[in-house]
C-alpha positions in Angstrom: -56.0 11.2 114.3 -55.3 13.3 117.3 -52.0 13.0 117.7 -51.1 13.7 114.1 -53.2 17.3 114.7 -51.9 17.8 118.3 -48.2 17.2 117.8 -47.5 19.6 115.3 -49.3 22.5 117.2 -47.5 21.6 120.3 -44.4 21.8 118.8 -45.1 25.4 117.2 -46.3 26.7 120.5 -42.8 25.5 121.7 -41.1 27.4 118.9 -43.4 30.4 119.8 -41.8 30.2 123.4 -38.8 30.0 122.8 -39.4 33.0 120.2 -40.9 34.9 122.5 -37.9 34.5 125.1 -35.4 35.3 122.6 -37.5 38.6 121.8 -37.8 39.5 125.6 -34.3 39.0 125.7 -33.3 41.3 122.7 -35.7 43.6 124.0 -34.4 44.4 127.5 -31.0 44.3 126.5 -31.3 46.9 123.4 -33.9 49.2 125.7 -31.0 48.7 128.5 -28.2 49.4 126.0 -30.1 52.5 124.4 -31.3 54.2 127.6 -27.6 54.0 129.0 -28.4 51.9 132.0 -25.2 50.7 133.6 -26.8 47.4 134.5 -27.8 46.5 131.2 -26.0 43.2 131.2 -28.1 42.1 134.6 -31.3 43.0 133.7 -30.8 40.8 130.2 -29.1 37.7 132.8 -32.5 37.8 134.8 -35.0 38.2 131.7 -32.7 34.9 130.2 -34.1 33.3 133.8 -37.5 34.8 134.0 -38.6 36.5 130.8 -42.4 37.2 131.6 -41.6 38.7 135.1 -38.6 40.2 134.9 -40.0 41.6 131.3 -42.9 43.2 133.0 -40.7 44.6 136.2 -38.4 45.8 133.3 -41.0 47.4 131.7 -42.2 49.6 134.6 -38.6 50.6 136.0 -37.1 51.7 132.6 -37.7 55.1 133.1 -35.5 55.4 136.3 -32.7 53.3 135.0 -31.0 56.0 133.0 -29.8 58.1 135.8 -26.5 56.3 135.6 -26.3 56.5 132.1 -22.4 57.1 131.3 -21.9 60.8 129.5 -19.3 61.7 126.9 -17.1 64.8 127.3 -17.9 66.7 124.3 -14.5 67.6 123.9 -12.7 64.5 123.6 -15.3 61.8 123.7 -14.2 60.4 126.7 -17.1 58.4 128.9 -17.8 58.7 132.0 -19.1 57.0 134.7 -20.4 60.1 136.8 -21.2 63.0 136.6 -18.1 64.8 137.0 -17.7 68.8 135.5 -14.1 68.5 134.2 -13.1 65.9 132.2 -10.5 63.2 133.9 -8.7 63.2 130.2 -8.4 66.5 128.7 -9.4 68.7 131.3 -12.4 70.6 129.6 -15.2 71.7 131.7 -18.5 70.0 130.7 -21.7 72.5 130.9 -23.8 69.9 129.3 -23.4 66.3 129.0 -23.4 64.7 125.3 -25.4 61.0 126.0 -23.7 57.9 124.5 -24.3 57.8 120.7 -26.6 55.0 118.6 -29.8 55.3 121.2 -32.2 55.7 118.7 -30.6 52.7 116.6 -30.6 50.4 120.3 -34.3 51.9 120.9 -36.0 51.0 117.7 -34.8 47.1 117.8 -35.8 47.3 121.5 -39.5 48.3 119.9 -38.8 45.9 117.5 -38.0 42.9 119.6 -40.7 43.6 121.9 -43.0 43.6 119.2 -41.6 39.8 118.2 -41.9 39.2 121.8 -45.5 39.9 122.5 -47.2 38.5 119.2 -45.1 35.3 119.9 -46.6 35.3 123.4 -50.2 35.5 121.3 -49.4 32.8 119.1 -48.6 30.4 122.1 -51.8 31.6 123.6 -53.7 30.3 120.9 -51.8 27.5 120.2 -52.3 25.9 123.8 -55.9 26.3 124.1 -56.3 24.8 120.5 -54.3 21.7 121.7 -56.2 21.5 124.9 -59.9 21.9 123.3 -58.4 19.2 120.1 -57.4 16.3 122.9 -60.2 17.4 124.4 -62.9 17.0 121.9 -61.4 14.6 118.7 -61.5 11.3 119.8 -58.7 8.8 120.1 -57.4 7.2 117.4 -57.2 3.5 118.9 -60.9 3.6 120.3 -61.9 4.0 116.3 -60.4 1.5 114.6 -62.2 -1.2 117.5 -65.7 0.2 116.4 
């Protein structure tokens, strides 16, 4: 009797998991992607190794990673890496730098993902202290069937 309860939620609080890896994941990297970080390939490496912690450092450093966002010269759409006044290609002086296009699109499945992430992270919540207060509390299977 347990374990026919028990096995099935412990293997949807392994799906949540993993669902709510994959949603950190996609998360960092499309924030990353969309605020122009140039490390956005890093930060997405260490939430694939640690997705709760590095999530959370994530989280509170995103506003200072897009300092070294790469620009476009609004001339000739060239990117750079700096912030240089005269564009290396065609030689136009840049007064104001035109940010890398699609950041609203990268920013709203970073929401998105983030929003997978954390209602995942719920589920598994409640999943593992339903299978710990089930083995807990129904009894064993075996010990019936000898009463």
């Amino acid at each position: 009797m347990k374990s026919i309860i028990i096995i099935p939620l412990a293997v949807l609080a392994g799906i949540s998991v993993l669902l709510f890896e994959t949603g950190a994941i996609l998360a960092v990297y499309n924030d990353s992607k969309g605020r122009g970080a140039k490390n956005n390939i890093l930060w997405t490496v260490l939430t694939l190794l640690s997705p709760f912690i590095v999530g959370l450092i994530y989280y509170f450093s995103k506003d200072s990673l897009a300092s070294g966002a790469p620009r476009m010269c609004t001339t000739c759409g060239t990117i750079y890496e700096n912030e240089r006044f005269i564009c290396p290609n065609c030689g136009a002086t840049q007064s104001v730098f035109c940010e890398v296009t699609d950041k609203p699109m990268y920013l709203k499945k970073a929401k998105k993902w983030a929003k997978v992430s954390v209602i995942s992270l719920v589920i598994y919540v409640v999943l593992l202290v339903s299978v710990c207060l089930l083995s807990a509390f129904l009894p064993d299977s075996q010990y019936d069937e000898g009463e």
